[in-house]
C-alpha positions in Angstrom: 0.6 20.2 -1.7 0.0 18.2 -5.1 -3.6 19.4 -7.1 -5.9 16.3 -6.6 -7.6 15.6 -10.0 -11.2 15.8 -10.7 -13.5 13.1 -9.0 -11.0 12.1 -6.4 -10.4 13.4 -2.7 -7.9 13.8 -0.5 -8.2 11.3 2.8 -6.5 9.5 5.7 -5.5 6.6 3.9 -4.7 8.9 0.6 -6.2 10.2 -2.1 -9.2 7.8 -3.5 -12.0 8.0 -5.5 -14.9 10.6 -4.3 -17.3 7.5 -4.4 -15.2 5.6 -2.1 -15.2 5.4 1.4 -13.1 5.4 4.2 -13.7 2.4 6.9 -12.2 0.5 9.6 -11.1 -3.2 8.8 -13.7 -4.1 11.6 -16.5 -2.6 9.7 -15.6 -5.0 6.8 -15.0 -8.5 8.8 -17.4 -10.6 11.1 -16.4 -12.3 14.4 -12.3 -13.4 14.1 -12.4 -16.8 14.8 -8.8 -18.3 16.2 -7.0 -22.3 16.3 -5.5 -23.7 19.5 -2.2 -24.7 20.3 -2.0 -28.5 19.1 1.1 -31.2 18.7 2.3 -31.7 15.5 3.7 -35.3 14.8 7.6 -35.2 14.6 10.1 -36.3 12.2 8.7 -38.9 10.0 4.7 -39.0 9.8 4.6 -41.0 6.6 2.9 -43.8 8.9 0.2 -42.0 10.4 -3.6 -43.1 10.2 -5.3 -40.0 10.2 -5.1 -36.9 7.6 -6.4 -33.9 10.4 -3.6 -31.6 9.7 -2.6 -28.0 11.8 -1.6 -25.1 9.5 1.7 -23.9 9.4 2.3 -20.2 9.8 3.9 -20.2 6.3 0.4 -21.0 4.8 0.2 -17.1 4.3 2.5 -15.2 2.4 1.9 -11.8 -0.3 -2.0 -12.4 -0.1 -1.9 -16.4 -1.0 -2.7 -19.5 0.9 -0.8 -22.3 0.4 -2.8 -25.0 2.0 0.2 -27.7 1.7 2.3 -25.8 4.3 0.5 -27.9 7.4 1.4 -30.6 9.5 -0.3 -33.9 11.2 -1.4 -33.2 14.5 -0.5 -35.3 17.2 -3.2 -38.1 17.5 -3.8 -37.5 20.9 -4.7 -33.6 20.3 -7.1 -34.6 17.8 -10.0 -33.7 20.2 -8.5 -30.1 20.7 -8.3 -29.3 17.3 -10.6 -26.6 15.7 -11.3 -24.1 13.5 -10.9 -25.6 9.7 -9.8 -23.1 7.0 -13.1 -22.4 5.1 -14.2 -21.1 2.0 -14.4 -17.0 1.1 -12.4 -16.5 4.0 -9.0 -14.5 4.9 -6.0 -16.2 7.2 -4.1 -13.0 9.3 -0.4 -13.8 11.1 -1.6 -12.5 14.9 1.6 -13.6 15.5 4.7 -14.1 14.4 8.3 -12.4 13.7 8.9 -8.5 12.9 9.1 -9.6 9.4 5.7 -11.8 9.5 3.4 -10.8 11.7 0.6 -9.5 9.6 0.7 -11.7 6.9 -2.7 -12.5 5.0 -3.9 -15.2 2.8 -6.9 -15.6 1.3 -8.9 -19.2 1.3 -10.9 -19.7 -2.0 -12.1 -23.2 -1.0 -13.2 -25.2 2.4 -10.4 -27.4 4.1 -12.4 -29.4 6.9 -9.4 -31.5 7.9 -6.6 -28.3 8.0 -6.8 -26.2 11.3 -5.9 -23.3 11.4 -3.2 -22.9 14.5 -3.1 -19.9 17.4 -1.4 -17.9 15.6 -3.5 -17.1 13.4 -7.4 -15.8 12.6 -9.4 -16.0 11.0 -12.0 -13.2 9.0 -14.8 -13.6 7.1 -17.0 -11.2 5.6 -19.2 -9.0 8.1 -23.0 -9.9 8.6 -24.9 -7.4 6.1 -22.1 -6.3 4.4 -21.1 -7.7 0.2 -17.7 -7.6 0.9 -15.1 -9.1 -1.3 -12.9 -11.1 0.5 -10.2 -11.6 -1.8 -10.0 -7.7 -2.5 -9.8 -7.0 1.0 -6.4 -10.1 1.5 -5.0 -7.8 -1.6 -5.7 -4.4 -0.1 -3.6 -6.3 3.7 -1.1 -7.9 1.5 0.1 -4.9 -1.2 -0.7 -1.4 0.2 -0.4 1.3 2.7 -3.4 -0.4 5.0 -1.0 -3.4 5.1 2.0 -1.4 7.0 -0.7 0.4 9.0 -1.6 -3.2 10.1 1.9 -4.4 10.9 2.2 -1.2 12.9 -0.1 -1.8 15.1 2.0 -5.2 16.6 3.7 -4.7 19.7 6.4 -6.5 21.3 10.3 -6.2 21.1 11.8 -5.7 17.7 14.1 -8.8 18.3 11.4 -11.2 19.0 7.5 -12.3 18.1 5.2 -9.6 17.9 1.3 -9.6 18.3 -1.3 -7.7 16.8 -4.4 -6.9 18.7 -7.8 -7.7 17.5 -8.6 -4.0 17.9 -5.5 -3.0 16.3 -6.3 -5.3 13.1 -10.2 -3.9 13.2 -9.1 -0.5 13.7 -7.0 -0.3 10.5 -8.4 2.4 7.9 -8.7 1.2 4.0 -10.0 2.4 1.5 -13.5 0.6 0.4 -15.1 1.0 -3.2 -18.7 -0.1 -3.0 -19.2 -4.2 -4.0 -19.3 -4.6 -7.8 -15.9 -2.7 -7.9 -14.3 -4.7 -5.3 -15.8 -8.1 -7.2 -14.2 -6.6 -10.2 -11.1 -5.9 -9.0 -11.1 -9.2 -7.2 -11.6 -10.8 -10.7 -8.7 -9.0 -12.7 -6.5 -9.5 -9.6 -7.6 -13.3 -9.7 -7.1 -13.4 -13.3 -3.8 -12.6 -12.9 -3.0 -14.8 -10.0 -4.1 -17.7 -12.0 -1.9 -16.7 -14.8 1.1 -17.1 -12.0 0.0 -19.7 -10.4 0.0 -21.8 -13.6 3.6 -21.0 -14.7 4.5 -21.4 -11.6 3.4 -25.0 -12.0 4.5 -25.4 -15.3 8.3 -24.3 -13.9 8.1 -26.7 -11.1 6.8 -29.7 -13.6 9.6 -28.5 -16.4 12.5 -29.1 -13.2 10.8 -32.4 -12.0 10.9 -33.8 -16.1 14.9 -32.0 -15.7 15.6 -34.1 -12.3 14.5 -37.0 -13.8 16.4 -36.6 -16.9 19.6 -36.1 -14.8 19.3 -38.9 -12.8 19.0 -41.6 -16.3 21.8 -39.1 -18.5 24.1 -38.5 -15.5 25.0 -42.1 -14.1 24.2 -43.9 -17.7 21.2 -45.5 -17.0 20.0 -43.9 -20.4 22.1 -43.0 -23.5 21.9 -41.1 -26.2 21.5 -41.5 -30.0 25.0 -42.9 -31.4 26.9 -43.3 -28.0 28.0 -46.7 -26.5 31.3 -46.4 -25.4 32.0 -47.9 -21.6 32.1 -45.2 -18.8 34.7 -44.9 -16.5 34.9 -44.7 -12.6 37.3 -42.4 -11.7 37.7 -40.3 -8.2 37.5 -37.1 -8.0 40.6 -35.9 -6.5 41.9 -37.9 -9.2 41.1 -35.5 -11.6 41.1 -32.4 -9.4 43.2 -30.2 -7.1 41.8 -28.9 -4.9 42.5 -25.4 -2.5 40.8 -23.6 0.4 40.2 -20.4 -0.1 41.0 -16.8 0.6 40.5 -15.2 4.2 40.7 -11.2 4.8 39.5 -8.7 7.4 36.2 -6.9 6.3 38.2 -3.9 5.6 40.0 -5.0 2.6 36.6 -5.8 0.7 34.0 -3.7 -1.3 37.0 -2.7 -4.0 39.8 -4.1 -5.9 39.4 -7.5 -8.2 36.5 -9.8 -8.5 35.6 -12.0 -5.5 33.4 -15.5 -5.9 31.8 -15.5 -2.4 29.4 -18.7 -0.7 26.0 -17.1 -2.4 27.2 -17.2 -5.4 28.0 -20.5 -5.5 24.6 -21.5 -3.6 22.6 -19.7 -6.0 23.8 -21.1 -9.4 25.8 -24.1 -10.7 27.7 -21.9 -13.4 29.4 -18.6 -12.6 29.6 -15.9 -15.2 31.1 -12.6 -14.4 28.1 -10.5 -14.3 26.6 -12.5 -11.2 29.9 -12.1 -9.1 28.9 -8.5 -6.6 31.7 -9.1 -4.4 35.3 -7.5 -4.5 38.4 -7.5 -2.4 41.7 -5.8 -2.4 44.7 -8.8 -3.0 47.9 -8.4 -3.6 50.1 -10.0 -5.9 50.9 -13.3 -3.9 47.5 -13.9 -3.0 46.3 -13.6 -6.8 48.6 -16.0 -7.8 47.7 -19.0 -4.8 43.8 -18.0 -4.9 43.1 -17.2 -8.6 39.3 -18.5 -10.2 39.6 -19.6 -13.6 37.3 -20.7 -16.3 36.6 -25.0 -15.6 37.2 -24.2 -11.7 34.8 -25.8 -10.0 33.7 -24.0 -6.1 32.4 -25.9 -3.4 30.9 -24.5 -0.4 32.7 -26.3 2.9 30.6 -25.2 5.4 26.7 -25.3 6.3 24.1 -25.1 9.2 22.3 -28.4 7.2 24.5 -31.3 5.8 21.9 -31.2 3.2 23.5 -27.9 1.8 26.9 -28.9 2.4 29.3 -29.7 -0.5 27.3 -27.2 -3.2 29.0 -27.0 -6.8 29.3 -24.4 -9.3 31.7 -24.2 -12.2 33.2 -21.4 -13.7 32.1 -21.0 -17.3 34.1 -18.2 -18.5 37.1 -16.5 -18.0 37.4 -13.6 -15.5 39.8 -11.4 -15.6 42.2 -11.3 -11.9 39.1 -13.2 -10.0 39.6 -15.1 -6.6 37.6 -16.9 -4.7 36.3 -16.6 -0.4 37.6 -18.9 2.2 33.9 -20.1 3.1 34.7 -22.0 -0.7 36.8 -24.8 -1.7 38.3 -24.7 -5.4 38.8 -27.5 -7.2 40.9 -26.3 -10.6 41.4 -29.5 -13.2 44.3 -31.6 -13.4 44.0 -32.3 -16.7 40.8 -31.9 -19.7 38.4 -35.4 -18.5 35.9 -33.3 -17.6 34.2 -31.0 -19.8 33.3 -27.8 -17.7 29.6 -27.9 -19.0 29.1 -31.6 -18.0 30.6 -30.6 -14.1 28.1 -27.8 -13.8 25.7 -31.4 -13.8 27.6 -33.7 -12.6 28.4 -32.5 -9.9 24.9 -31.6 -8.6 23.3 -35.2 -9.4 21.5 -36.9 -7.2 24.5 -39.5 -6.3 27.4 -37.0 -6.2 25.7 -34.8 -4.0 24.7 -38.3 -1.2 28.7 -39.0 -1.5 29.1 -35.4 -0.2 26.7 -35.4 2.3 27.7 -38.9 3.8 31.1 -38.0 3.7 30.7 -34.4 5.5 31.2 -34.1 9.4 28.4 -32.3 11.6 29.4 -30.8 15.1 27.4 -27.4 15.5 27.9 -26.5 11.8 28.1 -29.1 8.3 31.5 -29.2 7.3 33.8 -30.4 4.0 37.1 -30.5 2.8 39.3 -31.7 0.1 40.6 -35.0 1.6 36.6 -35.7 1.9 35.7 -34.7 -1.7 38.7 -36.3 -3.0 37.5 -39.5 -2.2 34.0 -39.3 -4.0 33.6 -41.8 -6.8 32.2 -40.2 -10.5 31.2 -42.3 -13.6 32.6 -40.4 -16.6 31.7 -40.6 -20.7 34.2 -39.8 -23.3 34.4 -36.0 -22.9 32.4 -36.4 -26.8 29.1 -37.6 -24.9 29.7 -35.4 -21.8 29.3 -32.5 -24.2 26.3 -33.7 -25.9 25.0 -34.8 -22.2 25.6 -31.3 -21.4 23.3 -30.0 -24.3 20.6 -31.5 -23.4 20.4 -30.5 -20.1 21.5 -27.1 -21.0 18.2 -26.6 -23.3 16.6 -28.0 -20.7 17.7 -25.0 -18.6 17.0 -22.6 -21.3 13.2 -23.5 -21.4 13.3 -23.1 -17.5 14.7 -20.1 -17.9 12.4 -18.8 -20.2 9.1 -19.5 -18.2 10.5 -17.8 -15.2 11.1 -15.1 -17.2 7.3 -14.9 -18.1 6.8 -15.4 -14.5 8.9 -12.3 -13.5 7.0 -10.3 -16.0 3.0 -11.9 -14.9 4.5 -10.7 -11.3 5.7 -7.6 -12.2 2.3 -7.0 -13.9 0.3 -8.1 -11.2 2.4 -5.5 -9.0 1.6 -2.8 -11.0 -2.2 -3.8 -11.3 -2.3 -3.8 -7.8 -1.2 -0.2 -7.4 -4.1 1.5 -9.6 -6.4 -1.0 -8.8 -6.3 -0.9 -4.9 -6.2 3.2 -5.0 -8.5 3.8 -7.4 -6.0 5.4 -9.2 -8.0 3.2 -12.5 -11.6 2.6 -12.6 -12.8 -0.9 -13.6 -16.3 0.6 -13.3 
């Protein structure tokens, strides 16, 4: 057994600060106040009259409350609704899947016109007691009294589970007196403001990107010292394309370089360090399925047409790569395209509503090469395509580079989070 260090003891819930206690969540929370079951509007609600909205479950997530995740409720279950999220408060998941149930949010501000639904509660500070609400949605959300509360939801592992009210109030935390929860609050708030503004800043940076994209991409604005009249062209004019390859499970995990469906879902240029997969091929099937640099993958199936047809273009060369037979390659017939350009181009906003209304839906979104081969591009001398390509890609870099701050305020935050919530560093 591992010394504990002066001034701290050893507990249920871990070792902690001799001035802190050890309490039930029920000592720490008031009455748990629930939603009803309403009717949310379906499909298109753009034209209804009232703004009385019903929480999603998905309004919780890591400790934060996102309080656009909600719905319009039906207008005849107006009368039913209750239970608005309010101020100093914290939402719990009663309900949900193995993976959610137990979720936490804390609510910083009132919301008279967003219910909360019944799967949810609820908590607010308990009469008598200072206690810090948004330290106690961290202390749920990032530690050890978090898995404590998701173990205490029953039901079958393959469907919802529920937490009991005397499960959730019989959960042991650790509890520093109130000015040490305020001031852990703070420094954990500080830091979640520092997220949520890049966060904001990333999602205004891709907006200002989407924008430019739709002007550069179909000509609508042109750059500095280029006039020259754009071409329509279609694509199969310009590309070959191939399904791709299909093996038993057995043959993969070794052997060459494999460009699976993630890969191409996740980014629209392909380097070799992003490609995990391998698979063992022999010589004929290198040859008819090889990936080479200005190949450009499409994915040909989907359980959404709006994720059917997704591009990404090889930007390097890769030594004996192929590609999955969940993929369609497209591999240039000639040097019209600049491979920088198609990493756009092929995502824009008009390209991709080609692919989607050409695609076929049964059970699953499908594509294939007689489909893509008929959509219609608008190309620039290869010259303007390049400089198209620039901007965009700096674009990109700047992106890039605030969600790299963002990793690192997260990572931070993380780290925080386990001294602060043990006591493991004293803020007072």
């Amino acid at each position: 057994m591992s010394k504990v260090r002066p001034g701290y003891r050893q507990t249920e819930v871990g070792i902690i600060p001799e001035d802190w206690e050890v309490e039930p969540v029920g000592a720490l929370i008031g009455l748990l106040d629930a939603g009803v079951s309403v009717r949310s509007v379906p499909g298109d609600f753009a034209a209804i009259a009232h703004d009385e909205m019903v929480l999603k479950t998905s309004c919780i997530s890591k400790g934060r409350f996102t309080p656009s995740e909600a719905k319009p409720i039906l207008p005849a279950d107006l009368p039913r609704a209750k239970t608005p999220a309010k101020r100093n408060t914290m939402l719990i998941s009663r309900m949900n899947t193995p993976n959610l149930v137990g979720e936490v949010g804390f609510v910083e501000g009132d919301y008279p016109k967003l219910f909360l639904p019944d799967r949810l509660w609820m908590a607010a500070p308990a009469a008598g007691r200072k206690v810090n609400m948004r330290w106690l949605t961290a202390l749920l959300a990032h530690s050890s009294a978090g898995k404590a509360l998701r173990d205490t939801a029953t039901g079958t592992s393959g469907s919802m589970k529920n937490i009991s009210k005397p499960g959730l109030r019989g959960v042991l935390v650790p509890s520093p007196k109130p000015e040490e929860q305020h001031a852990i609050a703070e420094a954990l708030g500080n830091a979640d403001a520092l997220i949520e503004g890049l966060e904001t800043l990333i999602a205004k940076k891709r907006d200002i990107k989407q924008g430019a994209m739709q002007e550069l991409l179909t000509g609508h604005r042109r750059l500095v010292g280029f006039g020259s009249r754009w071409k329509p062209i279609r694509i199969g004019d310009i590309y070959a394309f191939k399904n791709g390859l299909n093996k038993s499970k057995t043959y993969f995990g070794q052997g060459t370089p494999i460009v699976n469906y993630m890969d191409v879902y996740r980014s629209s240029g392909l380097r070799r360090v992003a490609l995990a997969g391998l698979v063992t091929v022999n010589a004929d099937e290198m040859q008819s399925y090889s990936a080479q640099k200005g190949d450009v993958f499409f994915t040909r199936t989907s359980e959404t047409q709006d994720e059917i047809g997704i591009a990404s273009v090889l930007i390097e060369d890769i030594e004996s790569c192929v590609f999955s037979g969940f993929l369609l390659r497209a591999r240039p017939k000639s040097d019209l395209v600049d491979s920088n350009f198609a990493m756009y181009c092929f995502s824009s906003h008009d390209v991709r509503q080609q692919i989607i209304s050409r695609s076929s839906y049964t059970t699953r979104a499908l594509t294939n090469g007689r489909s893509l081969a008929l959509i219609e591009l608008r190309l620039p001398p290869t010259d303007e395509q390049r400089a198209i390509a620039a901007v965009l890609s700096d674009m990109d870099a700047g992106i890039a580079a605030l969600e790299d701050k963002l990793a690192k305020a997260r990572s931070v935050k993380r780290g925080m989070m386990q001294v602060l919530l043990t006591g493991e560093i004293r803020l007072i």
